[in-house]
N, C-alpha and C positions, 0 to 999 in steps of 0.2 A: 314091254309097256306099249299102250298103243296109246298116241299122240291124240288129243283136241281135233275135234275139226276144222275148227277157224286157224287161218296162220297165226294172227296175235297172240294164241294162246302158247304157242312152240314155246319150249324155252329158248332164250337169250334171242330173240325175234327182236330187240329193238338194236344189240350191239351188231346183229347178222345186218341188218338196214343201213345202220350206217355207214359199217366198213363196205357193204356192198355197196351204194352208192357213190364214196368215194373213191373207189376200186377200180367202176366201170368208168368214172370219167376221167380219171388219172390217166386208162388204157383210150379210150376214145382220143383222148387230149395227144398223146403219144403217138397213135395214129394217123392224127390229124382229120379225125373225121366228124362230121357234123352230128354226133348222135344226142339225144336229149335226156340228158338221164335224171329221174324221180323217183317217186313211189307211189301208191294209193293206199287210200284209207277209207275205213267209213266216217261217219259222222258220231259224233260223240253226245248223246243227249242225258246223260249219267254227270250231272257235278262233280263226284265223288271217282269219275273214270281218270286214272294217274298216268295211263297212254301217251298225252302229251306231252306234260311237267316231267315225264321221266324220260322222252325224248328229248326233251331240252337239256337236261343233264347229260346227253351224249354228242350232244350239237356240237360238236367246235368250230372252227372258223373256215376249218376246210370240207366239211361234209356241207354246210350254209353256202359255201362257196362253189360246191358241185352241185347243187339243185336246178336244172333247167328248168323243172314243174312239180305238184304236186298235184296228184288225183284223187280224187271224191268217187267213191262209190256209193247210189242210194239207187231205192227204190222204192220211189213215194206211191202208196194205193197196194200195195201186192202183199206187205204184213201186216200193216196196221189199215183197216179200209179207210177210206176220205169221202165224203161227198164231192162230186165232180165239179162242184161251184169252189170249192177248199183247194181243188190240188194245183193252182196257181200261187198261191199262198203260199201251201208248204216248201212248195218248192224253192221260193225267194226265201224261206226260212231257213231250210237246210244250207243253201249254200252263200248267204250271208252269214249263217254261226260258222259254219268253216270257217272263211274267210275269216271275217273279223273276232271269235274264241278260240277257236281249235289252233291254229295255224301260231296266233301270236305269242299261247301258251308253250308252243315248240322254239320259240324265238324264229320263227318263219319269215322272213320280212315278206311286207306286202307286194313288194314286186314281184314276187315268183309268182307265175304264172299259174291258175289252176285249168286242170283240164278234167273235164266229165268222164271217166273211162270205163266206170259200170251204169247203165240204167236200162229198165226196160217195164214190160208190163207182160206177163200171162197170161193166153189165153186158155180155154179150156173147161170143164164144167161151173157154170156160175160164172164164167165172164168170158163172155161174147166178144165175138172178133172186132166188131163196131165201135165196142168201148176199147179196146189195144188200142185200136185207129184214134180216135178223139183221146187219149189221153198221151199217145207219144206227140200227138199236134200241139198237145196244151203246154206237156215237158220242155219239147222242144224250142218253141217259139218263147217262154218264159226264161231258158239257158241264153237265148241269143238276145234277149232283151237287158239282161242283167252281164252280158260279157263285158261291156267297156268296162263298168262299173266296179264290176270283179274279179275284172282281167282276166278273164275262163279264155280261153284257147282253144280249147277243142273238145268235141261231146263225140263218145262211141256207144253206140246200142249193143247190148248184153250180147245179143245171140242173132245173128240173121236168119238158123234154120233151128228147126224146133227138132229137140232130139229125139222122141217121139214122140208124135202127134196124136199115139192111142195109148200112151202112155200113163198114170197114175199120178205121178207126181205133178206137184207145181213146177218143177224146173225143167220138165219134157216143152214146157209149151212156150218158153218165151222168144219163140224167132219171129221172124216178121214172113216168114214161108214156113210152109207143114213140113214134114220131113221128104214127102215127093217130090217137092222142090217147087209143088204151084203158091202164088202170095196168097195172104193174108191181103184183106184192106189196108193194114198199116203199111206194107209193103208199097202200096203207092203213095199213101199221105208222105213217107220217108223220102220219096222219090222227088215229088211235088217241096218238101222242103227244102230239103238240096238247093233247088233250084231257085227257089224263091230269096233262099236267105245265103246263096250264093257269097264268098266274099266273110260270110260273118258266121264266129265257129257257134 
């Protein structure tokens, strides 16, 4: 039988999560070592999606109680296109419905921390290295505006090097370098972020 592409689809994917993440902080705990253990998800724009409400049926008081964070993976502009005056927007969108839908239908409390752990933009035929650049700036600086807020923690880009760069598909091209290893423009807007919003995830 050959398995779903997406992990969510595996069977028993939601009892494998929990006992895994009770699992590893039991061991980290025993250890005594500072590890942060969570999971990621995408975003749930489907009412009828039963992901969460049937996470919360496996929540007990100890898998709630090993949750360092939870991650958000999106990728706003790359499946569904956006006008570039909109992808501010979306973005406060996606990760405020986290936040305050997705999250409390799992019985999530709001203090757990979320952290950004997939996002990025492709470059590649029909989209120019200039727009990667202006759209991880706009990503970016909207994640760090919204972190008190929503307690975000920590933002990581998809891919720093593009698997290939003469590649076909859409997922050869999302690093912020070619596969030679020279940047990309976004490669320094990343850089210049860094810096700027130092201090703030």
């Amino acid at each position: 039988m050959r398995l779903p592409v997406l992990d969510g689809s595996v069977p028993g994917v939601l009892d494998a999560l929990v006992r895994g993440v009770v699992a590893a902080k039991r061991e980290a705990r025993a250890l005594g070592l500072p590890v942060a253990v969570g999971f990621n998800a995408v975003p749930v724009f489907d009412p009828a999606d039963t992901f969460w409400s049937d996470l919360a049926a496996l929540a007990d008081d100890e898998f709630l109680a090993s949750l360092d964070y939870v991650g958000v993976d999106f990728f706003p502009d790359v499946f569904r296109p956006l006008p570039p005056e909109n992808l501010a927007g979306a973005v406060t969108g996606v990760l405020r419905g986290f936040r305050d839908t997705d999250l409390p239908r799992a019985g999530i409390p709001a203090g757990v921390p979320l952290r950004v752990c997939e996002n990025g933009w492709p470059t590649g035929p029909g989209r120019p290295e200039a727009r990667q650049a202006a759209t991880l700036d706009t990503v970016v600086r909207t994640v760090a505006a919204l972190a008190d807020e929503l307690r975000v923690d920590s933002y990581a880009f998809f891919s720093l090097r593009d698997a290939d760069s003469h590649g076909d598909g859409l997922f050869h091209h999302f690093g912020l370098l070619r596969d030679d290893y020279t940047p990309k423009p976004a490669f320094a807007t990343y850089q210049n972020l860094i810096a700027q919003l130092r201090g703030v995830p």
